[in-house]
C-alpha positions in Angstrom: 174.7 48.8 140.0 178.6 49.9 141.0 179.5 45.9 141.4 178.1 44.6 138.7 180.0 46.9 136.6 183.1 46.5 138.2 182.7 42.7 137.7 182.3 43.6 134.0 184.9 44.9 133.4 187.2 41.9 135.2 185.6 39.5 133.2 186.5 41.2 130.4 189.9 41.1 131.2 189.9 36.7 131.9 188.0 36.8 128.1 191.0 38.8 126.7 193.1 35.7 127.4 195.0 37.7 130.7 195.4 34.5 133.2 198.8 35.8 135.0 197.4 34.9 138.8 198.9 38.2 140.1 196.9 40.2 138.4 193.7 38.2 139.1 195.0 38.4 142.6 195.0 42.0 143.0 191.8 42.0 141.0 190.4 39.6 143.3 191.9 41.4 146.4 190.2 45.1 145.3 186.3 42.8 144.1 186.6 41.5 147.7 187.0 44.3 149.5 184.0 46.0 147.8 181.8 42.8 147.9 182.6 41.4 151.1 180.8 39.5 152.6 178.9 37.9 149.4 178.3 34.0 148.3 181.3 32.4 146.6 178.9 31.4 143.7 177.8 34.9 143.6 181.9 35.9 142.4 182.3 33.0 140.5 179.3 33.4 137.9 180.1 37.1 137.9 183.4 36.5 137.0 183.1 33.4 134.4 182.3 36.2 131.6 178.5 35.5 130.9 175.3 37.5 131.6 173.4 36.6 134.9 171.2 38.5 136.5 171.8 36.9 139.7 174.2 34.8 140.9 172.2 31.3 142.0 172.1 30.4 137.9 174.4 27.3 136.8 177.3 28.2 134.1 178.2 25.6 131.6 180.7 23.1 131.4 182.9 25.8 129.2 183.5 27.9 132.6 183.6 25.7 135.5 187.9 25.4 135.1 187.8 29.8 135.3 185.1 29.4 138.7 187.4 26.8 140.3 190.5 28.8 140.0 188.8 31.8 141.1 187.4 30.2 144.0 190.6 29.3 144.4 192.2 32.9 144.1 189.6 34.3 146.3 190.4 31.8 149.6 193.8 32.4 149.1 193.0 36.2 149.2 191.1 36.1 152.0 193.7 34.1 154.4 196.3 37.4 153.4 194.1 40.0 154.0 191.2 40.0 156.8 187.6 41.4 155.8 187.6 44.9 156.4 184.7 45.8 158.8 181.4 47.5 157.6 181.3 51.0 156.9 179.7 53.6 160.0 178.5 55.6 157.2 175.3 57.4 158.9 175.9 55.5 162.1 175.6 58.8 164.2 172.5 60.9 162.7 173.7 64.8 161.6 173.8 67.2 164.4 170.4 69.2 163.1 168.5 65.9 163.4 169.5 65.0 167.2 170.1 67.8 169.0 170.7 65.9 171.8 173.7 64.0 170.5 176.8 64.8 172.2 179.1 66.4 169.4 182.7 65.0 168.4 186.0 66.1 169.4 187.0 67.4 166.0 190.9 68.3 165.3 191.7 71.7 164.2 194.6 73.5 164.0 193.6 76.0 166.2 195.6 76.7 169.6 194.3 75.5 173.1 195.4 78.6 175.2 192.9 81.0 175.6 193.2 84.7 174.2 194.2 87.7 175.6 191.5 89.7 177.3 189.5 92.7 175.3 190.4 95.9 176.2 187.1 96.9 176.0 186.0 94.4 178.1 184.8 95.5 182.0 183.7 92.5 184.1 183.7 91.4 187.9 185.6 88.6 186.8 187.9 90.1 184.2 191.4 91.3 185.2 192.0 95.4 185.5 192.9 96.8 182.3 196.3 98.1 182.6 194.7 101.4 180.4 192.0 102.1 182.9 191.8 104.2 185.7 191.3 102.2 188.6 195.1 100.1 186.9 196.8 104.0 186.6 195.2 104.7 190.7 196.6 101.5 191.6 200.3 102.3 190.3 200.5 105.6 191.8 199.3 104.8 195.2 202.4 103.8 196.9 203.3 107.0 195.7 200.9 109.2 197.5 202.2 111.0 200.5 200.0 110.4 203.7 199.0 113.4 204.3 198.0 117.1 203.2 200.4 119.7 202.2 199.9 123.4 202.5 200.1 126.9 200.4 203.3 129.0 201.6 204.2 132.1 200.1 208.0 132.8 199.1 209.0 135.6 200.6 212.9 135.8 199.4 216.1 134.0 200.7 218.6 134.4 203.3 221.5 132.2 204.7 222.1 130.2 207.6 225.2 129.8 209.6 226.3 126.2 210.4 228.6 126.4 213.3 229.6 122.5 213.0 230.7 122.9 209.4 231.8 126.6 209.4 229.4 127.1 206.1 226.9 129.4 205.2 223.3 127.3 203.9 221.2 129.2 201.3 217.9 129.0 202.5 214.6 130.0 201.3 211.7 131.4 203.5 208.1 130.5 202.9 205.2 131.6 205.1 202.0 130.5 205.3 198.7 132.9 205.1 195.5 131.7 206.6 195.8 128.4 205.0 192.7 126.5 205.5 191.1 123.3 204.0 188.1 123.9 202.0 186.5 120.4 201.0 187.3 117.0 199.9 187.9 114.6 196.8 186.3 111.1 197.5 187.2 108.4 195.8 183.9 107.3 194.9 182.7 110.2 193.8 185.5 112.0 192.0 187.9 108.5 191.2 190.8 110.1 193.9 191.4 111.5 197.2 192.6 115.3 197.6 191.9 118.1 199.8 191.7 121.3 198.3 193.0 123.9 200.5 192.8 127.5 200.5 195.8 130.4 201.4 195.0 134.3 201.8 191.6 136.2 201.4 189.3 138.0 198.8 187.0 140.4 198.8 183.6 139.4 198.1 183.5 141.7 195.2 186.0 140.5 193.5 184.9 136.6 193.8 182.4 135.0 191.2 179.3 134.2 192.2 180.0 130.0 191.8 182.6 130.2 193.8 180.7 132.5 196.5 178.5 129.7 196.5 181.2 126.8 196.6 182.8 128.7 200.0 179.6 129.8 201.8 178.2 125.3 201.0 181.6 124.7 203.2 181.0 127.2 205.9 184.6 128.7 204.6 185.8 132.1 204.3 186.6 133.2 201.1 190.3 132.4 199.7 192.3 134.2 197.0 194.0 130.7 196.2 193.2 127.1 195.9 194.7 124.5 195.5 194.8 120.6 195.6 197.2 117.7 197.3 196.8 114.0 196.8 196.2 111.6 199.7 196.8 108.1 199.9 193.4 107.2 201.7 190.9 108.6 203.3 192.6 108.8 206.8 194.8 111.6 204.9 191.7 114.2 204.8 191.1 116.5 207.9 188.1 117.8 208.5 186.7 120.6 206.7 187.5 124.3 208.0 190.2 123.2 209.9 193.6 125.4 209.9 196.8 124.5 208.7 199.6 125.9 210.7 203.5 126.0 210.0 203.4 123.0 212.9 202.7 120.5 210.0 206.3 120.1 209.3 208.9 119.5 211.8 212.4 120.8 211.7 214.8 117.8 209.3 212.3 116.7 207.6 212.6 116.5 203.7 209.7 118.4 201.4 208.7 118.7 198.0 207.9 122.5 196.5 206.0 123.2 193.7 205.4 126.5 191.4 205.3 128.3 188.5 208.7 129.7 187.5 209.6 133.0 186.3 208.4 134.2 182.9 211.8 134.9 181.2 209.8 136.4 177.9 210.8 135.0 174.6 214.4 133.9 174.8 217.6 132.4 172.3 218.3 128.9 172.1 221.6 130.3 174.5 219.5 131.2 177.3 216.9 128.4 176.7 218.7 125.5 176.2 222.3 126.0 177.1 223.6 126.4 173.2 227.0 127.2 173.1 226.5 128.9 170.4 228.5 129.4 167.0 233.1 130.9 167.3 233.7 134.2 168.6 236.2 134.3 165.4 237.3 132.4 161.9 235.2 134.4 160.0 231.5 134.5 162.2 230.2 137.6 161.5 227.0 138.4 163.1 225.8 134.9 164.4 227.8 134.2 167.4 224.3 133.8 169.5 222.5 132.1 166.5 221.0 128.5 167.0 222.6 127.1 163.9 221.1 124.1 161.8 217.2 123.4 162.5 217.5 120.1 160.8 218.6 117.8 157.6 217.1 117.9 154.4 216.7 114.6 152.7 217.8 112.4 155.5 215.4 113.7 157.8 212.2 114.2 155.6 213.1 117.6 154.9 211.4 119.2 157.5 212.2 120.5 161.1 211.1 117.8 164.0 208.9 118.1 166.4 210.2 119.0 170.1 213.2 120.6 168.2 215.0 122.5 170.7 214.5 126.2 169.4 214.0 130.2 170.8 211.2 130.5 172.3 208.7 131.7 175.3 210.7 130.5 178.4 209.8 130.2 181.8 206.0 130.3 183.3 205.8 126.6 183.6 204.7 124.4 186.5 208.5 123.3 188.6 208.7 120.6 191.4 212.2 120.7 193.3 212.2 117.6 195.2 214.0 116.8 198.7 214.4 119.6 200.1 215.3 120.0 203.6 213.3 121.7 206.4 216.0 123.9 208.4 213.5 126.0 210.7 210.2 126.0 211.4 208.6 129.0 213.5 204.9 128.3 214.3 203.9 131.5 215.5 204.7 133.6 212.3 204.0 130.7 210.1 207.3 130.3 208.6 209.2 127.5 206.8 212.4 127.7 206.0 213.6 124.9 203.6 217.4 124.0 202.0 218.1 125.5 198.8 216.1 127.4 196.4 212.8 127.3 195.4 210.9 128.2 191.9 209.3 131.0 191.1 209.6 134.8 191.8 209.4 137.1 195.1 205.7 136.6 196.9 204.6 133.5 194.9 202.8 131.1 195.6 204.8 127.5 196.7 202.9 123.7 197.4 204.6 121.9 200.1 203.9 118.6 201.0 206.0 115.5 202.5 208.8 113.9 200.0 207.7 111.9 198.4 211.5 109.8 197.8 212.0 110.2 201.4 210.6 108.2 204.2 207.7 109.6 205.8 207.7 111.8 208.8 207.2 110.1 212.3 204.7 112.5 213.2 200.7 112.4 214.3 198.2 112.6 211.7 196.8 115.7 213.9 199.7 117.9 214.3 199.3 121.3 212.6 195.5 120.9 212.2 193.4 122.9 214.3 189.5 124.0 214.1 188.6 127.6 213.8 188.1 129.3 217.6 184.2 129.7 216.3 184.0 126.3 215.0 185.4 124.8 218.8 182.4 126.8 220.5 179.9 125.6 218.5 181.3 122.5 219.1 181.5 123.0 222.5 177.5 124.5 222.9 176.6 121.5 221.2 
């Protein structure tokens, strides 16, 4: 047993003649702890040096001096330091054996606030992931301008005389063709609201047979050009078939135009980008139009960067010109004529729609919206 032997080998050290008391104290002190509680005669006969099996057995006359002065040492031990209390080993049964035991509060050095959401995670009660498409609709509807816009054709530009200033106004002059609207984008069915309106015609001919079939499910005519505007809601989408006229905007107004500019070809980085390009003298020869550098060597991995401002195909790209100003507006010939210029060439094709940096128009929802004449007398038989 683990006290027996330890009760050896102190005994061994009062036969080897060791009888300094502090020493037999701290022995004493470290035999109590791991006895305690036990018989006084069950120490003393363990500790007098001879071989007992159990401690009720009498000693002889030769060790009755070492018992009483380690009784002796033992009380005064146990008036300096208390009993320790008994040990909880097993006192709560293992977690596999009671189930039902509540488990322990363990300290880890873990952190107490919880983590940041998955972004793969899509929950009722889980915030909007700022990468999803309901978070990007969200950010860009404040944005949206309340109503539809409308398909105008640039047909060149002129100038208009301001009597108050005593200045001539460049103007350009847009006109709208039989601009109807030919269906809707929901919001539940394709994540955003639009109208998709048409301008012009086509002959049936010349129109695919998906798009015959997209018209004739509207109850349209057929359009040579289509196009979409974003709505806020859904009290930004007229009815279907209904006609947009130049009515829709109102003289002082601000608009947005958008279209595809002029193809320039393939042009220098002069013409491109504005280069300045290399001296007309000090010994150029030949390169006064040339780009110059495309790069570093070393520094900059030895190769050209991407988005390096070079010659290239210029033009033929998609242009917004924002906040421009409505001058006139005549309904009958379905002209708009707005402040400044506007991209793209001679009898293109222009998106107008409110400002969206301005404040919105003052106007009602309906104005510039009417229903085909055969549309109001079916209506009307009905």
């Amino acid at each position: 047993m683990q006290r027996l032997r330890y009760t050896a080998s102190s005994s061994s050290v009062l036969r080897s003649g060791e009888t300094n008391q502090a020493l037999i104290l701290h022995r004493m002190a470290t035999i109590s702890a791991l006895v305690n509680p036990v018989p006084w005669n069950w120490v003393s006969h363990t500790m007098c040096g001879h071989d007992h099996s159990i401690g009720l057995f009498l000693c002889n006359s030769a060790c009755t001096s070492t018992h009483a002065r380690i009784a002796r040492l033992i009380r005064i031990e146990r008036l300096i330091m208390p009993p320790k209390p008994p040990s909880r080993l097993f006192s709560i049964p293992p977690r596999f054996l009671c189930p039902t035991v509540p488990q322990q509060c363990i300290r880890t050095i873990k952190t107490i606030y919880p983590g940041k959401p998955s972004r793969f995670n899509y929950g009722h009660n889980l915030p909007i992931l700022g990468s999803s498409k309901t978070a990007a609709f969200l950010r860009k509807e404040p944005m949206l301008p309340l109503r539809t816009g409308a398909l105008a054709v640039k047909q060149g530009m002129t100038g208009i005389y301001d009597p108050e200033t005593a200045k001539r106004i460049p103007c350009t002059v847009l006109q709208l063709d039989r601009c109807q609207v030919i269906s809707h984008k929901r919001r539940d069915k394709h994540g955003y609201w639009a109208v998709q309106v048409g301008s012009g015609t086509k002959e049936a001919r010349n129109v695919t047979r998906p798009e015959r079939g997209h018209f004739a499910a509207h109850d349209v005519p057929l359009k040579r050009h289509l196009a979409e505007f974003r709505v806020k809601n859904e009290d930004g989408l007229p009815d279907i078939g209904s006609i947009i006229t130049a009515s829709l905007f109102q003289e002082g107004q601000f608009v947005d135009t958008r279209a595809v500019t002029r193809g320039m070809g393939f042009a220098g980085g002069m013409k491109r980008w504005g280069f300045s390009g290399q001296p007309a003298s000090h010994g150029t020869s030949l390169t006064h139009r040339a780009m110059g550098s495309a790069g570093a060597s070393q520094g900059s991995g030895s190769r050209v960067l991407p988005g390096k401002k070079m010659a290239g195909r210029m033009g033929g790209e998609m242009n917004t010109v924002q906040n421009l100003k409505v001058m006139k507006v005549d309904a009958e010939n379905g002209i708009v004529v707005v402040h400044g210029a506007v991209p793209g060439p001679k009898y293109g094709i222009v998106k107008i729609q409110d400002a969206v940096k301005k404040p919105w128009p003052d106007a009602d929802p309906t104005i510039g919206l009417s229903m085909p004449r055969t549309a109001s007398l079916a209506v009307a038989e009905g």
